[in-house]
KEMAR-652012 format. One line per 10 residues: number of its first residue (from 1); their letters; for each residue z, y, x of C-alpha. Coordinates in nm, 3 decimals. Last residue first. Example, Ala and Ser with C-alpha at 12.3 -4.5 7.8 and 13.67 -1.06 7.14 Angstrom:
<rs>
2 = SA = 0.714:-0.106:1.367 | 0.780:-0.450:1.230
</rs>
This chain:
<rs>
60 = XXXXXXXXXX = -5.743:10.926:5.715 | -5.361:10.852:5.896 | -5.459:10.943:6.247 | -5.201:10.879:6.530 | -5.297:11.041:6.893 | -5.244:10.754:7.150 | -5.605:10.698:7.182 | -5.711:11.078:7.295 | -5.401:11.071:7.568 | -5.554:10.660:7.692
50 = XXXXXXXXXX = -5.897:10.912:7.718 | -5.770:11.202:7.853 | -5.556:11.027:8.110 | -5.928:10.751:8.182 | -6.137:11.069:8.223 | -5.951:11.190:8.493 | -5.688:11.548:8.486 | -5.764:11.815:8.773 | -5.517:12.115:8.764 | -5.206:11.897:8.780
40 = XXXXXXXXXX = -4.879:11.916:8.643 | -4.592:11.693:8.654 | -4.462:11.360:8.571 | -4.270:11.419:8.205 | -4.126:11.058:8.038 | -4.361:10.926:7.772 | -4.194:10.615:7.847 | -4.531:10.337:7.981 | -4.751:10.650:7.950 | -4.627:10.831:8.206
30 = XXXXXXXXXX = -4.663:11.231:8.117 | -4.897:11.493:8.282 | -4.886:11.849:8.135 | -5.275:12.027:8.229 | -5.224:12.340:8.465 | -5.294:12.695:8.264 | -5.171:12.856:8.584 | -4.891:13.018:8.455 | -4.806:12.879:8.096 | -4.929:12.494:8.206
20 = XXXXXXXXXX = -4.708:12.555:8.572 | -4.428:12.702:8.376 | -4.418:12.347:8.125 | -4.461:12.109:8.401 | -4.185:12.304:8.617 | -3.979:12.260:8.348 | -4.033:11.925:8.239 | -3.988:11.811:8.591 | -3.647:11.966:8.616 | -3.565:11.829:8.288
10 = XXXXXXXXXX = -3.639:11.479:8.458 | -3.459:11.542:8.730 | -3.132:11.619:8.534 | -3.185:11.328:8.259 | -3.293:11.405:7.961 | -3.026:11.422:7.639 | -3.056:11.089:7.456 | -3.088:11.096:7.059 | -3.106:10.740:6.929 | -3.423:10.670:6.716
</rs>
């Protein structure tokens, strides 16, 4: 895997995704296709948590 510094934006998103989780306990959204950082949100649906739940390796 290549190392690759993130983009301006997207360490501004980061950022504000990680303060809002710390602050105002806000859940850390992420796109799925790249893993890259979308926001935060307060409400989360049951598909996130479930496609988050699935993407979780388990080696037992």
């Amino acid at each position: 895997m290549d190392f690759r510094p993130l983009q301006t934006e997207e360490r501004k998103k980061l950022i504000d995704a990680l303060r809002g989780n710390a602050e105002d306990n806000l859940a850390i959204l992420m796109d799925r296709r790249d893993t890259s950082f979308l926001g935060a949100s307060e409400e989360v649906s049951d598909e996130e948590v479930i496609s988050a739940i699935q993407s979780v390796p388990c080696h037992y």
